[in-house]
C-alpha positions as CSV (number, residue, x, y, z in Angstrom):
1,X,0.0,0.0,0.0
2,X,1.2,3.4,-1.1
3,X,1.8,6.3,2.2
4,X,1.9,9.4,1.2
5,X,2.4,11.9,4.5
6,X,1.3,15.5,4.8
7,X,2.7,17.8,6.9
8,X,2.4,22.3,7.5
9,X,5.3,24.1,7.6
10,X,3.6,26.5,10.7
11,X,6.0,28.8,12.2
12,X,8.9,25.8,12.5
13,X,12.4,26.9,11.1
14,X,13.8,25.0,7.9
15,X,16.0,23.0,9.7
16,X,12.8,21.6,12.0
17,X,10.9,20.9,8.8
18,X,13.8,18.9,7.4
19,X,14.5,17.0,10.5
20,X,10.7,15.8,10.4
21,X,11.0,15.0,6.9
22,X,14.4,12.9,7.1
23,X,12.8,11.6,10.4
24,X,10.2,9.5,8.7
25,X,12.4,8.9,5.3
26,X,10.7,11.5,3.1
27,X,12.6,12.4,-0.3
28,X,10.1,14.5,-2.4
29,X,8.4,17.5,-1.0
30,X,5.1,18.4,-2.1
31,X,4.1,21.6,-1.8
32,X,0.5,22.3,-2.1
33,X,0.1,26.0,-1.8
34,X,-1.5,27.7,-4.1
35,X,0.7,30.8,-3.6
36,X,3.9,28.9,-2.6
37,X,5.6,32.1,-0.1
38,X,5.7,33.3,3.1
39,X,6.2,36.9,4.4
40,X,6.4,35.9,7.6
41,X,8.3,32.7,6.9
42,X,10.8,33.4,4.3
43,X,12.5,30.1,4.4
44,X,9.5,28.5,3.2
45,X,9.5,30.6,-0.2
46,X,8.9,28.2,-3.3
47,X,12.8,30.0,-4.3
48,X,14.6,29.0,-0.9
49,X,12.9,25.6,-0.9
50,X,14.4,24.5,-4.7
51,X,17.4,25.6,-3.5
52,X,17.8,24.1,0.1
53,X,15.8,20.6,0.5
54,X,18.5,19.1,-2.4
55,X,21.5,19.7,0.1
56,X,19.7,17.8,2.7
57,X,19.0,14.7,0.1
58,X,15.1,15.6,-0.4
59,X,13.4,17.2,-3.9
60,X,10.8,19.7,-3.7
61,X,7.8,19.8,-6.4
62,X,5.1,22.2,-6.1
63,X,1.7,20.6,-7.4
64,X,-0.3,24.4,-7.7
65,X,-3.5,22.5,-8.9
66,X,-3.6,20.6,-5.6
67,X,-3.7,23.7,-3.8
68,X,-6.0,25.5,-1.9
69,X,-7.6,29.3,-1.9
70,X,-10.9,28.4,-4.1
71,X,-14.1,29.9,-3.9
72,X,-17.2,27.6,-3.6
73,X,-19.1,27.3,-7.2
74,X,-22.8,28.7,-7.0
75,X,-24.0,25.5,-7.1
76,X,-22.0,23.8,-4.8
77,X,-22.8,19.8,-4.0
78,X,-20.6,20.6,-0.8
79,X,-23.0,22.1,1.3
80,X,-21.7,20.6,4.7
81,X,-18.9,22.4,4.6
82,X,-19.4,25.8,6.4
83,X,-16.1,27.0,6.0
84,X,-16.2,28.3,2.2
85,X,-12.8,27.7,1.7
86,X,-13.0,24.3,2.2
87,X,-16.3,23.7,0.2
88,X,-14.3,25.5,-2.6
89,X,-11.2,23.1,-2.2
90,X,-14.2,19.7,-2.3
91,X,-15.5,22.0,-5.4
92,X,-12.2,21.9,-6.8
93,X,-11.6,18.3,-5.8
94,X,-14.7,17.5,-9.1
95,X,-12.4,18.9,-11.7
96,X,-10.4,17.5,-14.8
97,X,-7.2,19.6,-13.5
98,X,-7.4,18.9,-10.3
99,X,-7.9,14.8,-10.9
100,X,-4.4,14.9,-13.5
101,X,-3.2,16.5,-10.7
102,X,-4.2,13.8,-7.8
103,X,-2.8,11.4,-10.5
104,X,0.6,12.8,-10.6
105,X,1.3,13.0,-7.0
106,X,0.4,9.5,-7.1
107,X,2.6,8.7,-9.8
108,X,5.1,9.7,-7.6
109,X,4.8,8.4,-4.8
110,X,4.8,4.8,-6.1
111,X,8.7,5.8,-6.3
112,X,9.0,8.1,-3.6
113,X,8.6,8.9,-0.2
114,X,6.3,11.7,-0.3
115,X,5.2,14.1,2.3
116,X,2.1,17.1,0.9
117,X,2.9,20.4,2.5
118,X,0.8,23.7,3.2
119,X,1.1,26.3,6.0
120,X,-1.5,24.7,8.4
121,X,0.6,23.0,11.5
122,X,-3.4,21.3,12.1
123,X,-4.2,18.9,9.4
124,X,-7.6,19.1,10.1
125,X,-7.8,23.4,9.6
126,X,-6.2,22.9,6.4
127,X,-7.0,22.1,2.9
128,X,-4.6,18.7,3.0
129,X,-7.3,17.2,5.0
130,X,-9.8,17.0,1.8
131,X,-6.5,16.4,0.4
132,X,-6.2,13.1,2.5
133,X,-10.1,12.4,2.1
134,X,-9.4,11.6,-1.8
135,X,-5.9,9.4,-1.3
136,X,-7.4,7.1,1.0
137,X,-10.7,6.8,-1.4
138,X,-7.6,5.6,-3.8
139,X,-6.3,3.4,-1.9
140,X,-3.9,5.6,-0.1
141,X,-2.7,5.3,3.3
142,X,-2.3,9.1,4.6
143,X,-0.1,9.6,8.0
144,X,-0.2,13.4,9.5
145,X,3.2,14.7,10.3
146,X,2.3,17.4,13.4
147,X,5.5,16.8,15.5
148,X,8.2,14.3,16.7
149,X,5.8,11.5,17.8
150,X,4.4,9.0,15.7
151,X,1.9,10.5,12.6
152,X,-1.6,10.5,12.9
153,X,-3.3,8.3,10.5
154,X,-5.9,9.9,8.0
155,X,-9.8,8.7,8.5
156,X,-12.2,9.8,6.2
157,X,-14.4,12.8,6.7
158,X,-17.7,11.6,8.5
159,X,-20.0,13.5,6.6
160,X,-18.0,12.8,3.2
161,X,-19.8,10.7,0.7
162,X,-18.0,8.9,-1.8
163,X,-19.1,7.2,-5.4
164,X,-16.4,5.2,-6.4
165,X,-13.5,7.7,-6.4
166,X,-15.8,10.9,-6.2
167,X,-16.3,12.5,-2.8
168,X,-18.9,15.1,-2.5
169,X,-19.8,16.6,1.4
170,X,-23.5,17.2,0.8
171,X,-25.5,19.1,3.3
172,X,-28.6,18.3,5.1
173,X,-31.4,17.7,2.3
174,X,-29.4,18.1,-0.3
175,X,-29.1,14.9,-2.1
176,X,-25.4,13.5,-3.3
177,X,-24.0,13.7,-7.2
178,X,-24.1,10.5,-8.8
């Protein structure tokens, strides 16, 4: 079974994030911002990340389609999510691009040891957990990275409801797509 990890960069320095990384064997960062900087954390600028994870062994690919920052469509079968954010990301989540997108990070890690970043140290406040929802619907076995003990295995969103490998998070009377 394929484990892909996610983990947020937060406030930690570059050297913290590293030593997770290395901690659990991870060689290829992927980043999953949509805008992949930080003015308040520099050292996890998309620039300063291609040039620093190769002298500590890893690789760093950013996957923009994966990431977050999407408005909810009009006719959103999302519903359950309050936060609009997210019901944008589970929007998202329905789309051609975003789908060859899923498919290359899983392309990936079939040779790698991959770990999903984003800014959110909480899994759960960020958009990797939707993120999460959709690699263990394929199969994937997802493991939280949120400090120096042992990561937190992924379960599936309770509300989420999934046809085949499409997860909608329909609110209450609104019926799922299928």
């Amino acid at each position: 079974m394929t484990t892909i990890w996610t983990i947020g960069h937060s406030t930690r320095s570059l050297e913290e994030l590293v030593d997770l990384l290395r901690a659990h064997g991870i060689t290829v960062l992927a980043d999953v911002r949509t805008l992949p900087g930080s003015r308040r954390h520099p050292q996890f600028d998309r620039e300063t990340l291609e040039e620093e994870l190769p002298r500590h062994g890893l690789r760093y690919v950013h996957f923009r389609a994966l990431g977050g920052l999407r408005r909810p469509r009009p006719d959103s079968p999302n519903l359950a999510w309050r936060n609009t954010a997210f019901r944008g990301y589970a929007d998202a989540m329905l789309t051609p691009e975003w789908e060859r997108a899923v498919g290359e990070l899983l392309e990936l890690a079939a040779t790698e040891r991959v770990a999903v970043m984003c800014a959110e140290a909480v899994p759960w406040r960020c958009h990797r957990s939707l993120l999460a929802d959709a690699l263990v619907v394929r199969g994937v076995e997802v493991r939280h990275i949120t400090g120096k003990g042992e990561p937190a295995r992924h379960t599936l969103t309770s509300f989420a409801h999934v046809e085949g490998l499409r997860i909608t998070y329909p609110g209450s009377g609104q019926l799922p797509l299928g």
